[in-house]
N, C-alpha and C positions, 0 to 999 in steps of 0.2 A: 504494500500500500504506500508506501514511505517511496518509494522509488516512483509508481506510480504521480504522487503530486510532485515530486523533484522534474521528474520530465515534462509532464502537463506546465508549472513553472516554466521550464525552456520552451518547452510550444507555444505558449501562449507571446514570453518574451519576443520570438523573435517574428510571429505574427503580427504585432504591436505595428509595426513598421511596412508590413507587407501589404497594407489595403490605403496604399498613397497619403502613408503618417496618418491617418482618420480612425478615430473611436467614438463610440454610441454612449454616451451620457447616460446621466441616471434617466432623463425626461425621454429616452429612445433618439435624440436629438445627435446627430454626428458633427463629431469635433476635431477638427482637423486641426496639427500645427505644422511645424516648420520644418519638420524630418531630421531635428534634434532629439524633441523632448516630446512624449505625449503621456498621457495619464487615461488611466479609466477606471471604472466601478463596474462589483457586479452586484445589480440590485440585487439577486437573489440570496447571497451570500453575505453582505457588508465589506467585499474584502478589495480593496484596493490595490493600484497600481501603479509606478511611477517607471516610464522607459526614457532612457537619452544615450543619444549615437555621438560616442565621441568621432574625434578625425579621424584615427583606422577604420572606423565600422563597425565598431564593439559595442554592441546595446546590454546597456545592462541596466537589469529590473530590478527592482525592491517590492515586495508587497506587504503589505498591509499585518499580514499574519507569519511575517519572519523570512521568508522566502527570497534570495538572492540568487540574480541568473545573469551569466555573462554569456553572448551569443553572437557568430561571426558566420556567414555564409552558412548555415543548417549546422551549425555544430555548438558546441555549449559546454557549460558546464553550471550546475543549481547546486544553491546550498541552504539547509531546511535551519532552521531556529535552535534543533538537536544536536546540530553537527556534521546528520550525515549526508553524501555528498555523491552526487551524481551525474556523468560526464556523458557527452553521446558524440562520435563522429560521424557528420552526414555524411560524409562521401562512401564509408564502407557500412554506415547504419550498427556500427559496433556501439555497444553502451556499459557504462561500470557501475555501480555503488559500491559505496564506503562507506563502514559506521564503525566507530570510535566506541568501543567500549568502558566501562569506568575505572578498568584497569590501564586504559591508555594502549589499549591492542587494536590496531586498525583492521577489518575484514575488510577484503575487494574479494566482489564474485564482478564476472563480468559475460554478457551474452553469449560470448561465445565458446565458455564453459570452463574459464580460468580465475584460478580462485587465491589469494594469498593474505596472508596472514602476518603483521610486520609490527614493530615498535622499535621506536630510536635508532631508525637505519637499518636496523636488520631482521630477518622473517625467513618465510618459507612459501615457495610457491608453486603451485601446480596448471600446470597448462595441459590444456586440455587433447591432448594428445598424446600424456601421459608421461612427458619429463616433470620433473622436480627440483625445484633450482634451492638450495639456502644460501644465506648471507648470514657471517657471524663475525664476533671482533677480530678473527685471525684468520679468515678462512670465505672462500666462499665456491660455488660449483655447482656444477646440474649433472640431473643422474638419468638416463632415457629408460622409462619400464620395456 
């Protein structure tokens, strides 16, 4: 579910900008600005929006209920109020999450079935194909099953 509003977040971000800078107001009223900055509401929910396009073409959103999304040609990256964090490349449609545990242990699974495990620089990781790679303070190397 957490991944799900992390991406909806990135979708919506970089939609923001895709209907010639224009959003629908609370009153159904569309609102166009400059193809810097634009904002919107969603009556249904109360939750707001704030997007602006710097000079690369980096849009990045803030919403209302914690939600931060930076977005560049279909690709992204969202981060929830929690911590955890969700990345999508358009060009190959690959995607990750990350959550931060309270032990300060990072998990990434990512779509295309690769999974790792890491704190302060070093972890363990499994790609989906069946290598295993770790990183430790004196060592590091991958093993192929």
């Amino acid at each position: 579910m957490k991944i799900l509003s992390l991406l909806a977040c990135m979708l919506f971000a970089s939609s923001m900008f895709a209907q010639e800078d224009c959003v629908k107001n609370l009153h159904g009223e569309t609102d166009c600005k400059n193809g810097q900055t634009a904002a919107a509401v969603n009556p249904n929910t109360g939750n707001a929006a704030v997007a602006h396009k710097n000079a690369n073409g980096v849009t990045t959103t803030q919403t209302s209920n914690g939600f931060t999304a930076k977005t560049r040609n279909g690709s992204g990256v969202a981060q929830g109020p929690n911590g955890t964090t969700a990345a999508v490349n358009g060009k190959t449609g690959n995607a990750a999450l990350a959550q931060k545990n309270q032990n300060g242990v990072t998990t990434t699974q990512t779509t295309n079935g690769g999974k790792a495990k890491t704190k302060n620089g070093m972890g363990v990781s499994q790609g989906p194909g069946g290598t295993d790679c770790a990183k430790g303070k004196n060592h590091e190397g991958c093993t192929k099953k």
